[in-house]
Phi, psi and omega in degrees: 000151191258158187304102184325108217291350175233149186248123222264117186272318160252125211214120169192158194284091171294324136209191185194136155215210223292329191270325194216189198186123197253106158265182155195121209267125170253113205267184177220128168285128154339331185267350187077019174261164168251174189183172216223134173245160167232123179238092144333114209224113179212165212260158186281151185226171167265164175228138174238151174254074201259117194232119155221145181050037161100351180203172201253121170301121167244168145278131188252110176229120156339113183231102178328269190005296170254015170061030186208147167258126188249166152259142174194154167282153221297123163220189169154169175245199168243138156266014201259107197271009190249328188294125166272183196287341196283341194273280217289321169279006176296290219289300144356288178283357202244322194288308180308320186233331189135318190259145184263184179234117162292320189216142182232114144302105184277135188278313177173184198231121187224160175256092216296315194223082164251050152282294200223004192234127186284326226284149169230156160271163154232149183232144192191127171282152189209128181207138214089078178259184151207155171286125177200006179097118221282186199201059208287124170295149158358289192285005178226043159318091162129013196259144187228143166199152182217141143302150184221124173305136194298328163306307199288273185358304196270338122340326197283308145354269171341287177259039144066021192275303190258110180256001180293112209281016141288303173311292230274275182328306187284353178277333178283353165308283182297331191276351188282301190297353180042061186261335166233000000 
């Protein structure tokens, strides 16, 4: 990698709570203008693929922000910084569906906005479930999951149905990689 083409002369914490933290950096340009980032800081989280007998668990979860409930596959983070990402997507899938894993395939570590965003995902399929009962946090009170046959997802996918742009990205991961 190469020297970073911008150089950052200031840096400070514009807010901060439990989950993310807003800075904002005053770089110097290479050409020597100055100029400003608003930089997002949220702990990296997984996206799981829980895939058996042709078909995929997704979640129906409430997302303030945007005032409405999607289906997207199960992701979430930690605060636990010790935990690597496959224990978080363990943990993830056993709370949101329900389900354990024998074996998780990590696919790759991608970054959703690294426009304006620190945060990356790792993404992993995960198979050979069982069932054993969800273990839903606070914050995902009314969250539901079902499996679907993958055709249908990717229908779901088509018509704009499924708006989660990590779900949209790991699905198209797996049909490049013909994992589905």
């Amino acid at each position: 990698m190469s020297a970073p083409p911008f150089r950052t002369v200031q840096s400070k914490s514009v807010y901060e709570n439990k989950w993310m933290k807003v800075r904002e950096d005053r770089i110097i340009r290479p050409n020597g203008k100055e100029g400003l980032f608003g930089i997002v800081e949220k702990n990296d989280y997984t996206v799981i693929a829980a895939i058996e007998n042709n078909e995929m668990y997704l979640v129906n979860q409430y997302r303030y922000p945007v005032d409405n409930s999607y289906w997207e596959l199960p992701q979430g983070a930690s605060f636990d910084k010790n935990l690597l990402p496959v224990q978080v997507a363990a943990q993830e899938l056993r709370e949101e569906t329900g389900l354990i894993a024998k074996t998780y395939t990590h696919i790759g570590k991608f970054f959703p906005a690294y426009g304006y965003s620190t945060t990356a995902f790792d993404f992993f399929i995960a198979q050979n479930l069982t069932f054993i009962g969800q273990q839903l946090e606070e914050e995902e009170e009314g969250l539901t999951s079902k499996s679907f046959p993958i055709s249908k997802i990717e229908e779901m996918i088509i018509n704009n149905e499924i708006k989660d742009s990590s779900t949209v990205a790991c699905f198209g991961i797996m049909k490049l990689k013909k994992i589905i």
